[in-house]
ZADO-1210 file (C-alpha; in nm, 4 decimals, padded with zeros to 6 digits):
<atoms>
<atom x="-01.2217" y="-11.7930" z="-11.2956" code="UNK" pos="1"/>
<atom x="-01.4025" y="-12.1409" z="-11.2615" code="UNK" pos="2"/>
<atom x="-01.7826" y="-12.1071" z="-11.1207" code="UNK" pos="3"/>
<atom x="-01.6652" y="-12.2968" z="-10.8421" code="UNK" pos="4"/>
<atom x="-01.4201" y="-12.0994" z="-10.7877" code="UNK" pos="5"/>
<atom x="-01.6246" y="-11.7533" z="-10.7582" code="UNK" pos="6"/>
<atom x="-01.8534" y="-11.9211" z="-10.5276" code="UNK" pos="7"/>
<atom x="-01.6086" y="-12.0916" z="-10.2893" code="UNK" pos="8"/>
<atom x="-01.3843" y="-11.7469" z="-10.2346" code="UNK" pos="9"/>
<atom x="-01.6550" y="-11.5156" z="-10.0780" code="UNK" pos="10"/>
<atom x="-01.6947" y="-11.8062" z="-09.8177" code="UNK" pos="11"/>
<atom x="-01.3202" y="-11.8703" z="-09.7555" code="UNK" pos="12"/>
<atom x="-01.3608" y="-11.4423" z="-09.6521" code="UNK" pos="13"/>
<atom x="-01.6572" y="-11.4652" z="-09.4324" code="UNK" pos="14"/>
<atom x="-01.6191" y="-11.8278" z="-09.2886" code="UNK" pos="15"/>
<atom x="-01.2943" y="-11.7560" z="-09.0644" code="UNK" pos="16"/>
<atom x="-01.4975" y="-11.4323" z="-08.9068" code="UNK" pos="17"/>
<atom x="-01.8289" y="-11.5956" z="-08.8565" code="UNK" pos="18"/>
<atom x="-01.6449" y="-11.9363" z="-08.6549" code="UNK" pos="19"/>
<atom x="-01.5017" y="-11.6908" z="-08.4225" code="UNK" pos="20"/>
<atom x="-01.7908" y="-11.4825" z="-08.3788" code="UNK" pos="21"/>
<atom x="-01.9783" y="-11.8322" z="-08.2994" code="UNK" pos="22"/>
<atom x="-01.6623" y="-11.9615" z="-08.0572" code="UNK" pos="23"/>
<atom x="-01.6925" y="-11.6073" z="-07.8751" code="UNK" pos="24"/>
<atom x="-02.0847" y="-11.6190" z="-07.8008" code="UNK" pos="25"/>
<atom x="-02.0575" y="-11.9713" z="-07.7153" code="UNK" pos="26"/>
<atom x="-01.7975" y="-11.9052" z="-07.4975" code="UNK" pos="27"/>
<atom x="-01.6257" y="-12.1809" z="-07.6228" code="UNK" pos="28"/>
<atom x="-01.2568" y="-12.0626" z="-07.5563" code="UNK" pos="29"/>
<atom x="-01.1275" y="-12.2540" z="-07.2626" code="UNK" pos="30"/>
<atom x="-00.9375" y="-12.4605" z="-07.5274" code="UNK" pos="31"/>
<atom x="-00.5644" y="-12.3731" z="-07.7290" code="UNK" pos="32"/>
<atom x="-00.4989" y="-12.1935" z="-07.9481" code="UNK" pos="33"/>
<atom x="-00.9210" y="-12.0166" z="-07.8875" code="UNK" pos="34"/>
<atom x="-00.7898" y="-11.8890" z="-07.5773" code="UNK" pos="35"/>
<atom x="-00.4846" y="-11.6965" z="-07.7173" code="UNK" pos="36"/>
<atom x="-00.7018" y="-11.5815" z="-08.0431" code="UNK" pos="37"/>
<atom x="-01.0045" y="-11.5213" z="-07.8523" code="UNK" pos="38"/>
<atom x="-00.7746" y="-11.1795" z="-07.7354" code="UNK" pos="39"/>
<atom x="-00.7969" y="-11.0227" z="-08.0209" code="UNK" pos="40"/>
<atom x="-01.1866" y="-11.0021" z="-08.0839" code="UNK" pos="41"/>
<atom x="-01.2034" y="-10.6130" z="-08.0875" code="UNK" pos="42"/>
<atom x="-00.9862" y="-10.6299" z="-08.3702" code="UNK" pos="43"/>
<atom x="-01.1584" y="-10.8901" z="-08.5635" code="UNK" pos="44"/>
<atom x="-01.4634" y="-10.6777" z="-08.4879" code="UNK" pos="45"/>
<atom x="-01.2803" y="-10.4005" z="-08.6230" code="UNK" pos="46"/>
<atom x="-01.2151" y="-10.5317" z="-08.9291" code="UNK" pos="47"/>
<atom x="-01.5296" y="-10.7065" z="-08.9899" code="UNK" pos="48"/>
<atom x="-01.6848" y="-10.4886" z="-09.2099" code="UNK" pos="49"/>
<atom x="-01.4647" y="-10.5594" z="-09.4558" code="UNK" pos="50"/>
<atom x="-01.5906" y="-10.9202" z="-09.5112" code="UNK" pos="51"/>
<atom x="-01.9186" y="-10.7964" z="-09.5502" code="UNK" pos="52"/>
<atom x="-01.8056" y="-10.5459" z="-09.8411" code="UNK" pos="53"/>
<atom x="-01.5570" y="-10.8069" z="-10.0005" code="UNK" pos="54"/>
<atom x="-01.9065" y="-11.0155" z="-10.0595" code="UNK" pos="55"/>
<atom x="-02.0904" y="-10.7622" z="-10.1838" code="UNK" pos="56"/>
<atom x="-01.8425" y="-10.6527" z="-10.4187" code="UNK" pos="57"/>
<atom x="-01.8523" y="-11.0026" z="-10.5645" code="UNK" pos="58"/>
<atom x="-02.2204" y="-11.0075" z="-10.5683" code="UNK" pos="59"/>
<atom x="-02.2567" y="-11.3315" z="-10.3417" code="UNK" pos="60"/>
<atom x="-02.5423" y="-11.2225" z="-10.1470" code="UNK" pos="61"/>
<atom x="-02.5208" y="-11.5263" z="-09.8791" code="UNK" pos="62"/>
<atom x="-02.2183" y="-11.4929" z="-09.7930" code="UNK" pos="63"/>
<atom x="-02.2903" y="-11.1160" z="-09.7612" code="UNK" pos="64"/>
<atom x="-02.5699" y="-11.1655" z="-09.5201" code="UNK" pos="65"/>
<atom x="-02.3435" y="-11.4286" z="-09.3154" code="UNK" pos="66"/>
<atom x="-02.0690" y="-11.1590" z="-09.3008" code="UNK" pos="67"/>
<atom x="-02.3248" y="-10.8859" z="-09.1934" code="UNK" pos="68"/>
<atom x="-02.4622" y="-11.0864" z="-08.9300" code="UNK" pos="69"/>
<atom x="-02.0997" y="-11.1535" z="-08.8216" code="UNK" pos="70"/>
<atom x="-02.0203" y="-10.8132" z="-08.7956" code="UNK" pos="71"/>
<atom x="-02.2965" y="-10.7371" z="-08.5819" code="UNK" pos="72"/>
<atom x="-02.2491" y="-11.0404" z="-08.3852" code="UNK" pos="73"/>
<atom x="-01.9196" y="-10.8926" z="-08.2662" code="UNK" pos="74"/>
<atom x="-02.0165" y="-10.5167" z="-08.2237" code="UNK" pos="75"/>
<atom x="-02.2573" y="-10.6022" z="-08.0083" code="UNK" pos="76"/>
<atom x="-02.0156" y="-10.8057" z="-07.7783" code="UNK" pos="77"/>
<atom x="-01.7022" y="-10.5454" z="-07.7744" code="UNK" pos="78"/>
<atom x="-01.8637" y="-10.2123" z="-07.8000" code="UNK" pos="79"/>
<atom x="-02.0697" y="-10.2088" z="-07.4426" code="UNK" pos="80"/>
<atom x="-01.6471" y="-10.1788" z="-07.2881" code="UNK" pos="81"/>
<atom x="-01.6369" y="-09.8561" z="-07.5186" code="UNK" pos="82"/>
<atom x="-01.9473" y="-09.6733" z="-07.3610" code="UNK" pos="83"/>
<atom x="-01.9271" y="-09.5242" z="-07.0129" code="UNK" pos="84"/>
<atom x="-02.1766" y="-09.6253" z="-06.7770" code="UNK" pos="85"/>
<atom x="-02.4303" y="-09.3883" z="-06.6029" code="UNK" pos="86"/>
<atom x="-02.2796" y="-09.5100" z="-06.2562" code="UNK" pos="87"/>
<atom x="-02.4697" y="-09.3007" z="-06.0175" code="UNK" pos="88"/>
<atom x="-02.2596" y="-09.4961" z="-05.7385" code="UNK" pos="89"/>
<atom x="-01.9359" y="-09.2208" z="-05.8521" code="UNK" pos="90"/>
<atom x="-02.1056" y="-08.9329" z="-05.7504" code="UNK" pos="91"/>
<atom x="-02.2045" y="-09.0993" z="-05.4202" code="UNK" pos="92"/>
<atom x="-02.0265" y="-08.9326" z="-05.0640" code="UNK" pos="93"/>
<atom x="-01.8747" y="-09.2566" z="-04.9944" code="UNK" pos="94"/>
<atom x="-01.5080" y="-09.2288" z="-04.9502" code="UNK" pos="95"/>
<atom x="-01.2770" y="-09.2332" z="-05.2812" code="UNK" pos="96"/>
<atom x="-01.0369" y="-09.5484" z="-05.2713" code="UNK" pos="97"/>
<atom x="-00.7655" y="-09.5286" z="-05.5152" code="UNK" pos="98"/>
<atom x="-00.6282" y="-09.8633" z="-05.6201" code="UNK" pos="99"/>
<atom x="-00.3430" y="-09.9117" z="-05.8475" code="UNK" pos="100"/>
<atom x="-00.2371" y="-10.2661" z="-05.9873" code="UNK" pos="101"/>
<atom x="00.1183" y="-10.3816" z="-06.1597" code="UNK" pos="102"/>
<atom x="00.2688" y="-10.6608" z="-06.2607" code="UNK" pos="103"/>
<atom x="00.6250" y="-10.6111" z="-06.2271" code="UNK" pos="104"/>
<atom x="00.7758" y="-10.8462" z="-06.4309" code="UNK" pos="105"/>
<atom x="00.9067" y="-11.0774" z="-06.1863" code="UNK" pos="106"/>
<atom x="01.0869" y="-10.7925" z="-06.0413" code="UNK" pos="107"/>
<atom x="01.2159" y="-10.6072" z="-06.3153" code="UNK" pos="108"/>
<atom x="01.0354" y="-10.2910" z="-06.3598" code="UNK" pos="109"/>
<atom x="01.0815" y="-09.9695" z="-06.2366" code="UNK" pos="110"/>
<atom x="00.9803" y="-09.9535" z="-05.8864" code="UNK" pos="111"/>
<atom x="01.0719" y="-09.5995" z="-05.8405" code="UNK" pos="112"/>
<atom x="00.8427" y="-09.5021" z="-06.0996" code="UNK" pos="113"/>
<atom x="00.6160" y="-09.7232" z="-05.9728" code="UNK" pos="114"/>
<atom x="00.6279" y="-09.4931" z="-05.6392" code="UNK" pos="115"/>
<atom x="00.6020" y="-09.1806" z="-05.7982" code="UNK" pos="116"/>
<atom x="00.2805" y="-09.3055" z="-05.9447" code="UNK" pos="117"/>
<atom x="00.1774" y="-09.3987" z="-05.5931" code="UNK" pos="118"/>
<atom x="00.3016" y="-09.0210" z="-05.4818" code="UNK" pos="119"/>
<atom x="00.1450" y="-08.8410" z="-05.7868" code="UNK" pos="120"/>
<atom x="-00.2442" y="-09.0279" z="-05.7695" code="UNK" pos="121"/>
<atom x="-00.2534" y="-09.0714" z="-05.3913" code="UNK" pos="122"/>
<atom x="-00.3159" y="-09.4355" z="-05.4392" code="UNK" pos="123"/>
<atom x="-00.4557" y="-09.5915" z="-05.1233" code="UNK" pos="124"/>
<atom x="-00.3703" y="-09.9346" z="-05.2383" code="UNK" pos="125"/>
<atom x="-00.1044" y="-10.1146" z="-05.4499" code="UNK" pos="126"/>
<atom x="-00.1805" y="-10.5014" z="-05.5706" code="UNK" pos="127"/>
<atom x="00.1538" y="-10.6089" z="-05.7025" code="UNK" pos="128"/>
<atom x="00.2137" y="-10.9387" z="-05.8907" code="UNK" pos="129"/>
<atom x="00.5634" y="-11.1236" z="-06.0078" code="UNK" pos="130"/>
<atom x="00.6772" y="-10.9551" z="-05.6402" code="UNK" pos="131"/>
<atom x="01.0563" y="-11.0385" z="-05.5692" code="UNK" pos="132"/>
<atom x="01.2333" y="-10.9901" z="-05.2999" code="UNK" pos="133"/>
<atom x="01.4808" y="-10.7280" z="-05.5099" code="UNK" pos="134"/>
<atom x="01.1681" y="-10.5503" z="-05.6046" code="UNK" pos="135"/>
<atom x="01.0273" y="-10.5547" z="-05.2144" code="UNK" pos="136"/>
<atom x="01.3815" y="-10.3603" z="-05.1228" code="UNK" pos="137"/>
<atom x="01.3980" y="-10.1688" z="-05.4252" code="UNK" pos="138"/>
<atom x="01.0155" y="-10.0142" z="-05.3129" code="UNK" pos="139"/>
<atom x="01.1552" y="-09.9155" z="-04.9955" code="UNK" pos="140"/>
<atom x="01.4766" y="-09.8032" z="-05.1179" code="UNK" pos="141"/>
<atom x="01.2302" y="-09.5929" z="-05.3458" code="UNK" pos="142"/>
<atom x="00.9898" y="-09.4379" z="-05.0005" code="UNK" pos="143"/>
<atom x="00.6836" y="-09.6673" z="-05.0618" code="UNK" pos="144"/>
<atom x="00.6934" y="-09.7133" z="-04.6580" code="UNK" pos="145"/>
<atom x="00.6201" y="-09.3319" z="-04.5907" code="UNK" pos="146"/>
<atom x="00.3405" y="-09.3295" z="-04.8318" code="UNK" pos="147"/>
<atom x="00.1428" y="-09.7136" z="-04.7984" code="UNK" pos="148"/>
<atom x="00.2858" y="-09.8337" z="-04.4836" code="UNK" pos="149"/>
<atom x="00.0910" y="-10.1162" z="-04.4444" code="UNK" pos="150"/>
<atom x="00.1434" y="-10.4182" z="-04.6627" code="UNK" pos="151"/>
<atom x="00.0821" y="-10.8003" z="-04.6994" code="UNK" pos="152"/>
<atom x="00.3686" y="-10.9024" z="-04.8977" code="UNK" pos="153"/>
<atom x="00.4902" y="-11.2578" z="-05.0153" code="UNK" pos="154"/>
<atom x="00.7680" y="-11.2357" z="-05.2508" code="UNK" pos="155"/>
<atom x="00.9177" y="-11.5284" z="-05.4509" code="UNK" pos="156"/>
<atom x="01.1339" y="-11.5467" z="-05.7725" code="UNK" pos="157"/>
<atom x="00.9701" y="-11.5298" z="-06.1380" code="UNK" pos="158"/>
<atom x="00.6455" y="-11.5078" z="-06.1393" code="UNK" pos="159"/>
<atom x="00.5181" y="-11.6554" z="-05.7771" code="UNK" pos="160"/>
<atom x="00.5020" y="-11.3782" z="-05.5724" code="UNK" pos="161"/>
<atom x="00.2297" y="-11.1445" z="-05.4715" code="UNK" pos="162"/>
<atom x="00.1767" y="-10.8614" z="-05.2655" code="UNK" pos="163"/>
<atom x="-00.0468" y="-10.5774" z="-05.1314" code="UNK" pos="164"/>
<atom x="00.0494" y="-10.2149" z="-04.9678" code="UNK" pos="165"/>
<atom x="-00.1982" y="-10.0294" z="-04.8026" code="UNK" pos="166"/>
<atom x="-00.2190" y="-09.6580" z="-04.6462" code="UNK" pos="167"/>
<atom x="-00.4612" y="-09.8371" z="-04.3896" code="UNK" pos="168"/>
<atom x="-00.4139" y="-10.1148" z="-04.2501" code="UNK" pos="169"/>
<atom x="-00.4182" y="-10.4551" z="-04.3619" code="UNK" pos="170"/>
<atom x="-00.5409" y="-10.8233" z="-04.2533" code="UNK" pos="171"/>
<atom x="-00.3018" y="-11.1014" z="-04.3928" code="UNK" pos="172"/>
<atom x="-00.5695" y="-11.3441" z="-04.5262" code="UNK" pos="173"/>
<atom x="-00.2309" y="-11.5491" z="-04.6623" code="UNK" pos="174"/>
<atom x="-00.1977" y="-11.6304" z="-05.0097" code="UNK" pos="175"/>
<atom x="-00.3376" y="-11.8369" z="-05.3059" code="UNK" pos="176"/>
<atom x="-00.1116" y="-12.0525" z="-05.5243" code="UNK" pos="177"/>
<atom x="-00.2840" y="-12.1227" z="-05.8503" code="UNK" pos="178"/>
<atom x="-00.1561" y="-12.3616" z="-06.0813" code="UNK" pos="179"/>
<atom x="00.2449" y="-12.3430" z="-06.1904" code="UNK" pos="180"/>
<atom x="00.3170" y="-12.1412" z="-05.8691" code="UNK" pos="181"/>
<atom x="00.1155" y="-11.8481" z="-05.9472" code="UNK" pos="182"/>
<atom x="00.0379" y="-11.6130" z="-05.6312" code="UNK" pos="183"/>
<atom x="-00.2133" y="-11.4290" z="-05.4963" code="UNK" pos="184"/>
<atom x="-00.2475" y="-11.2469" z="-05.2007" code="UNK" pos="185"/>
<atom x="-00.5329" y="-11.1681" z="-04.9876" code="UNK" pos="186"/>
<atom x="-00.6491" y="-10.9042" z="-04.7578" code="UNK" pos="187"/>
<atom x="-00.8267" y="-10.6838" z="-04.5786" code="UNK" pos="188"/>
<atom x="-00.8218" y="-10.3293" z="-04.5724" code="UNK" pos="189"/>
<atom x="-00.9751" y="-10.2947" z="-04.1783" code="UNK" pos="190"/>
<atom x="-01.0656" y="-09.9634" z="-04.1192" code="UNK" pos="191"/>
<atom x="-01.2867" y="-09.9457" z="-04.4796" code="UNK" pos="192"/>
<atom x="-01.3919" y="-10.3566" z="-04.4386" code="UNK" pos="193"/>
<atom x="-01.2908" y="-10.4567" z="-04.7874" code="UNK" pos="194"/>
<atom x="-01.1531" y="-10.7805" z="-04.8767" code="UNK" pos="195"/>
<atom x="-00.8707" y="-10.7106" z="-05.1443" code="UNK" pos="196"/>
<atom x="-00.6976" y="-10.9296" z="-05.3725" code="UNK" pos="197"/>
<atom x="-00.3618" y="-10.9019" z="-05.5969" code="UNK" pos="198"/>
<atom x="-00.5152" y="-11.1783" z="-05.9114" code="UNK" pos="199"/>
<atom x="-00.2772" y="-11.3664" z="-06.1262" code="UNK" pos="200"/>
<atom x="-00.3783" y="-11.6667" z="-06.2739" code="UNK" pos="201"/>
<atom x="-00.1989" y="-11.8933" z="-06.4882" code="UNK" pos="202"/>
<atom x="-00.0830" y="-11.7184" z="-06.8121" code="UNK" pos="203"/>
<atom x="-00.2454" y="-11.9482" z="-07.0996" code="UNK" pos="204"/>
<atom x="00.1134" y="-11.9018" z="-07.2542" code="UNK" pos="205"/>
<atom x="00.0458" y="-12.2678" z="-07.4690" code="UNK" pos="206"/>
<atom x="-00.1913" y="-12.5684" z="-07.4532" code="UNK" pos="207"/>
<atom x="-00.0021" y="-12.7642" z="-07.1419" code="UNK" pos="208"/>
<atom x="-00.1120" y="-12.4686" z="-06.9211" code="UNK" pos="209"/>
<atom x="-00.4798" y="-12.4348" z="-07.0230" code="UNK" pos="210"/>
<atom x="-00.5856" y="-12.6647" z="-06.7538" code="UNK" pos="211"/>
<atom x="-00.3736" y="-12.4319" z="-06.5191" code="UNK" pos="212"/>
<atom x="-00.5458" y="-12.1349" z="-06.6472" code="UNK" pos="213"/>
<atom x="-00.8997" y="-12.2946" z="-06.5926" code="UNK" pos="214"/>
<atom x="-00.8329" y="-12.3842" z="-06.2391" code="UNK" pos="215"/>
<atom x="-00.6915" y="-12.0402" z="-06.1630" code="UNK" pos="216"/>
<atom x="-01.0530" y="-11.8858" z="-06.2209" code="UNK" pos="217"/>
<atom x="-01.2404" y="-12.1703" z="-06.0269" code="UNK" pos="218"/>
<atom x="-00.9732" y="-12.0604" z="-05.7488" code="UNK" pos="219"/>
<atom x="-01.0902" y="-11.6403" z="-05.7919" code="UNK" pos="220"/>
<atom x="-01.3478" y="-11.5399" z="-05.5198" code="UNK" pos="221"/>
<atom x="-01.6942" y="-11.4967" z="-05.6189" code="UNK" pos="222"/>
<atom x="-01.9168" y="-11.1649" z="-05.5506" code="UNK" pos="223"/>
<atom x="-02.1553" y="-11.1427" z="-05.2725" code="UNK" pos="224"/>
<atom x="-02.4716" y="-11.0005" z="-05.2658" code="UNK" pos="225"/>
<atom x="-02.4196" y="-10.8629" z="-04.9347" code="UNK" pos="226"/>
<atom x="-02.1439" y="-11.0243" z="-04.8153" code="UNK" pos="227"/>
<atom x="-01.8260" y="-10.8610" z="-04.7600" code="UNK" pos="228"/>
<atom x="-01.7401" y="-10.5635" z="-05.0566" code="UNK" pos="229"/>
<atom x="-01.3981" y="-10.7410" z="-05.2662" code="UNK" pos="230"/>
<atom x="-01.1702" y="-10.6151" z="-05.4511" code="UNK" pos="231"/>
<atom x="-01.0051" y="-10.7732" z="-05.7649" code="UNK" pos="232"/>
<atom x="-00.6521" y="-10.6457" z="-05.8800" code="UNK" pos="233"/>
<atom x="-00.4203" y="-10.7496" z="-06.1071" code="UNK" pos="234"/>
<atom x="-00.3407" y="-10.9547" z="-06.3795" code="UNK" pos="235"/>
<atom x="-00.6023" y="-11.1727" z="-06.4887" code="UNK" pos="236"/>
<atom x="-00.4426" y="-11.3248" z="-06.7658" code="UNK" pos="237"/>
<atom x="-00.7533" y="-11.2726" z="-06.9760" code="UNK" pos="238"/>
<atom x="-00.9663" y="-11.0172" z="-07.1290" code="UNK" pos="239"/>
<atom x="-01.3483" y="-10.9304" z="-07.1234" code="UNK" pos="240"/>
<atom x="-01.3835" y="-11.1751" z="-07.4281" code="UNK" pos="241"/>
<atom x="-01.3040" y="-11.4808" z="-07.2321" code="UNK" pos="242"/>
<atom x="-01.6091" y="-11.6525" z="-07.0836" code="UNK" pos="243"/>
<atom x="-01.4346" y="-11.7741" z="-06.7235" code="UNK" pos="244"/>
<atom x="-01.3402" y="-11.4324" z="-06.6721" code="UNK" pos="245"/>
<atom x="-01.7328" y="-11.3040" z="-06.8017" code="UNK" pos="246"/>
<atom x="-01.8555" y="-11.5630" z="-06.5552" code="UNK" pos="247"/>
<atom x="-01.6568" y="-11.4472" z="-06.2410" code="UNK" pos="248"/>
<atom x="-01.7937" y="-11.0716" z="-06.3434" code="UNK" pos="249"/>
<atom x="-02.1392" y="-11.1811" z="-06.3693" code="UNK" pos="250"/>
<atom x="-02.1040" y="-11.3219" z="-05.9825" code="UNK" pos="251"/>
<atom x="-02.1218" y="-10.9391" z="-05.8861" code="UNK" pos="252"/>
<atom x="-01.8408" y="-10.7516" z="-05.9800" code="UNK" pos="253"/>
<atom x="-01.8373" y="-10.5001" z="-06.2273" code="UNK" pos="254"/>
<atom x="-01.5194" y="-10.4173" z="-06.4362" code="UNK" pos="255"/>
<atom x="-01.4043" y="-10.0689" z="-06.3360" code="UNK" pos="256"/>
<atom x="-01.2473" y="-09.9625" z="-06.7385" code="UNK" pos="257"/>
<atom x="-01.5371" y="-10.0934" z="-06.9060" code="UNK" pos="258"/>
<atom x="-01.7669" y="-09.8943" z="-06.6524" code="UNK" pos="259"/>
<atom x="-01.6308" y="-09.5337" z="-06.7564" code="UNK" pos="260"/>
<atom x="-01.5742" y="-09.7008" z="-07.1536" code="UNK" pos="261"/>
<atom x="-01.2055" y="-09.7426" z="-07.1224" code="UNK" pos="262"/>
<atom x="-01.2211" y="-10.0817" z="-07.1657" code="UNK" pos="263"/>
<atom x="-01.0211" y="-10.0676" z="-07.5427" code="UNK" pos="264"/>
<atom x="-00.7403" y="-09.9301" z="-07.3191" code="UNK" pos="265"/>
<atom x="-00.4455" y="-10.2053" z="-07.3900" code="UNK" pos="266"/>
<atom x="-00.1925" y="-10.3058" z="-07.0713" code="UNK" pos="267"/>
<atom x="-00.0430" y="-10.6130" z="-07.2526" code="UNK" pos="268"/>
<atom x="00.1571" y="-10.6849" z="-07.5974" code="UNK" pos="269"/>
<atom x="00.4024" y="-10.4768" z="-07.7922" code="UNK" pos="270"/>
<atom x="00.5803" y="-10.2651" z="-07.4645" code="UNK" pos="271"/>
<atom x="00.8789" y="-10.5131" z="-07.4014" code="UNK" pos="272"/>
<atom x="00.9327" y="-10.6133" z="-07.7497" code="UNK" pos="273"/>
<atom x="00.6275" y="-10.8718" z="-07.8303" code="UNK" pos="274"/>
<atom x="00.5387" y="-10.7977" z="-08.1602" code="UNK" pos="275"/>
<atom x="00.1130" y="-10.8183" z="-08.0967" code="UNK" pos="276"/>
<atom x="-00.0915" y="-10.5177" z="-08.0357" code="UNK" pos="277"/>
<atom x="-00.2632" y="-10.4441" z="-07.7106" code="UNK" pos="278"/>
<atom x="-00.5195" y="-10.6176" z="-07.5564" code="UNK" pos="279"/>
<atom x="-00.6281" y="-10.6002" z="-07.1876" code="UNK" pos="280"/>
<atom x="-00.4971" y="-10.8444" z="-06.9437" code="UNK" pos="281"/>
<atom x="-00.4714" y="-10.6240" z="-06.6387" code="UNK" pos="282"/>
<atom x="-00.7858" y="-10.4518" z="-06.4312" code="UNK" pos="283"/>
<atom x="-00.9792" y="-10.3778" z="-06.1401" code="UNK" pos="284"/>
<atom x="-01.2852" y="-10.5623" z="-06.0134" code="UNK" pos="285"/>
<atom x="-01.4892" y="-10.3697" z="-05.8188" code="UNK" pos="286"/>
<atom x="-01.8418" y="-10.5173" z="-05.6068" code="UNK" pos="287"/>
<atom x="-02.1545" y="-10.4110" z="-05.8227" code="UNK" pos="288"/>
<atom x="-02.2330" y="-10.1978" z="-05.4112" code="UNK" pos="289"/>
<atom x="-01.8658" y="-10.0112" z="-05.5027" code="UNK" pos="290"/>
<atom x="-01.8689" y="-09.6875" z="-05.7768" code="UNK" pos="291"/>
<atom x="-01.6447" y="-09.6225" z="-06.0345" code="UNK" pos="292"/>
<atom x="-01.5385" y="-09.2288" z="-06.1049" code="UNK" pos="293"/>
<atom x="-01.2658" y="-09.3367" z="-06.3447" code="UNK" pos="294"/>
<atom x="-00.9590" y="-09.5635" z="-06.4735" code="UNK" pos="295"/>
<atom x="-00.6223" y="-09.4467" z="-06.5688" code="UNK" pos="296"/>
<atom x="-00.3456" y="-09.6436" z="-06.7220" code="UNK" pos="297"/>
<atom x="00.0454" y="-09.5916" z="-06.6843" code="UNK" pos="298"/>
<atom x="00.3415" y="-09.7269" z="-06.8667" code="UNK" pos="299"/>
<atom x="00.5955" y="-09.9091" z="-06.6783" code="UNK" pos="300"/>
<atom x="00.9290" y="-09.9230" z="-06.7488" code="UNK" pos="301"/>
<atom x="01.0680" y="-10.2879" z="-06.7461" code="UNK" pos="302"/>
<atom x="00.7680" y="-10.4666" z="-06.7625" code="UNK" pos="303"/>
<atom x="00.5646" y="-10.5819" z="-07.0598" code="UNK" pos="304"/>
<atom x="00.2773" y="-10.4766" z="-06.8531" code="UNK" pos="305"/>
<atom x="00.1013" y="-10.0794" z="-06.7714" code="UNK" pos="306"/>
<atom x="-00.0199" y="-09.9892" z="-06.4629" code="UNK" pos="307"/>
<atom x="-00.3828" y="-09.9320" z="-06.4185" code="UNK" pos="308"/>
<atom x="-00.5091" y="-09.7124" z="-06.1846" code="UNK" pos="309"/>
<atom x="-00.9157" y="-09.7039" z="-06.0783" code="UNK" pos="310"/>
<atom x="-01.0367" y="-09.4579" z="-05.8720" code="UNK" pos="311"/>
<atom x="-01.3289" y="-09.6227" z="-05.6696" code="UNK" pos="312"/>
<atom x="-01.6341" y="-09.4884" z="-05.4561" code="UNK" pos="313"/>
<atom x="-01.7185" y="-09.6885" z="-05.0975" code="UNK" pos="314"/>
<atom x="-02.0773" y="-09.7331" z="-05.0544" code="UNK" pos="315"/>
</atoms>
């Protein structure tokens, strides 16, 4: 092998890893295709390592201290999601709110699974998204009335609609259409005062909708510092590795999986036939003043999305 040659290949190794380790701490993903790749950071932080001992092997110690410094790079930004919080909000004596989230596929999942779920966890709340009509009867068909009797519901076809049902009840605070007719509703659960929301921005499915996808996180409701406690449910279209969705976080919510380190916990890919592996697109936001005892997550049957349950602590 040519001089040149040895030199150039421990680079073409390291050089992919250490761009996307600079695009992710620059948070410079807002654009296709980072936004789609951007997803996958855990692995490529996963399989990191390997650049670093692919360079070493061939003795090009430059390109092994780029590739080390890459691998830390990422650690550092995906393992914190990993690690359970000391939340000493969980063990408070607030009341335990129970808040389930599922998108439902624009109606196609199973909604009397989806009840039993509600039945099984005592869910106080359920944030659905892609709400249909079909799906609104086949809930009641299924009992959802006689367990969450309140609800705030505004069902379209595809992927529009939006809803939330409640064992308390609820304030219609109407509904948010972000970009390409993607809803979300809004609420208030009235006897515990918190404002609730069912989130679905734009899906970044290619580059016409990225501009659809930014403006759906300008259009997500901030944290207050002692404003009204929110709620954010649902399917957010985006995972803790892309910056709008670290920015709306950093207003005052904290991210209820990555608080008890289940935040590696897929909800998106390979379950209706996509051949990706998991990454996490669906979540609970919880106000920083809210605790977090723990996160569960539930397969869904007819939807390319799981369930995820957190169980919550009221200040």
């Amino acid at each position: 092998m040519r001089r040149w040659a040895r030199g150039a290949l421990p680079w073409l190794v390291v050089v992919p890893g250490a761009v996307w380790a600079i695009v992710r701490l620059g948070g410079w993903d807002q654009w296709y295709p980072a936004t789609q790749l951007i997803a996958f950071t855990p692995y490529v932080a996963l399989a990191s390592p390997l650049a670093v001992l692919i360079a070493a092997l061939m003795r090009h110690r430059p390109a092994a201290a780029v590739a080390g410094l890459t691998a830390l790079t990422l650690t550092i930004c995906v393992t914190p999601r990993g690690l359970p919080d000391r939340d000493p909000l969980a063990g408070a004596d607030g009341r335990e709110l129970r808040v389930l989230t599922a998108n439902v596929r624009a109606g196609r999942a199973d909604a009397a699974q989806l009840v039993e779920y509600v039945r099984s966890e005592r869910v106080d709340v359920l944030a659905i998204q892609e709400l249909t009509q079909s799906f609104v009867a086949k809930l009641d068909r299924a009992g959802i009335a006689e367990l969450l009797p309140h609800r705030v519901v505004y069902p379209y076809p595809g992927v529009i609609g939006s809803g939330v049902y409640s064992r308390e009840p609820l304030r219609d605070d109407g509904v948010t259409m972000n970009p390409h007719n993607f809803g979300q509703v809004k609420a208030e659960l009235l006897a515990s005062r918190v404002l609730i929301e069912s989130v679905h921005p734009v899906a970044p499915a290619d580059g016409s909708r990225q501009d659809g996808w930014r403006r759906s996180f300008a259009n997500q409701q901030p944290a207050t510092i002692d404003g009204p406690l929110r709620v954010l449910a649902g399917d957010f279209n985006a995972t803790l590795d892309h910056s709008l969705l670290r920015t709306l976080i950093s207003s005052g919510y904290r991210d209820a999986a990555a608080v008890v380190g289940k935040g590696f916990t897929g909800t998106w890919g390979p379950w209706h036939g996509n051949p990706i592996p998991p990454v996490v697109l669906d979540r609970v936001l919880a106000d920083r003043r809210i605790g977090v005892r723990d996160v569960r997550v539930f397969g869904l049957t007819g939807s390319d999305h799981r369930a995820v349950l957190a169980i919550l602590v009221l200040p």
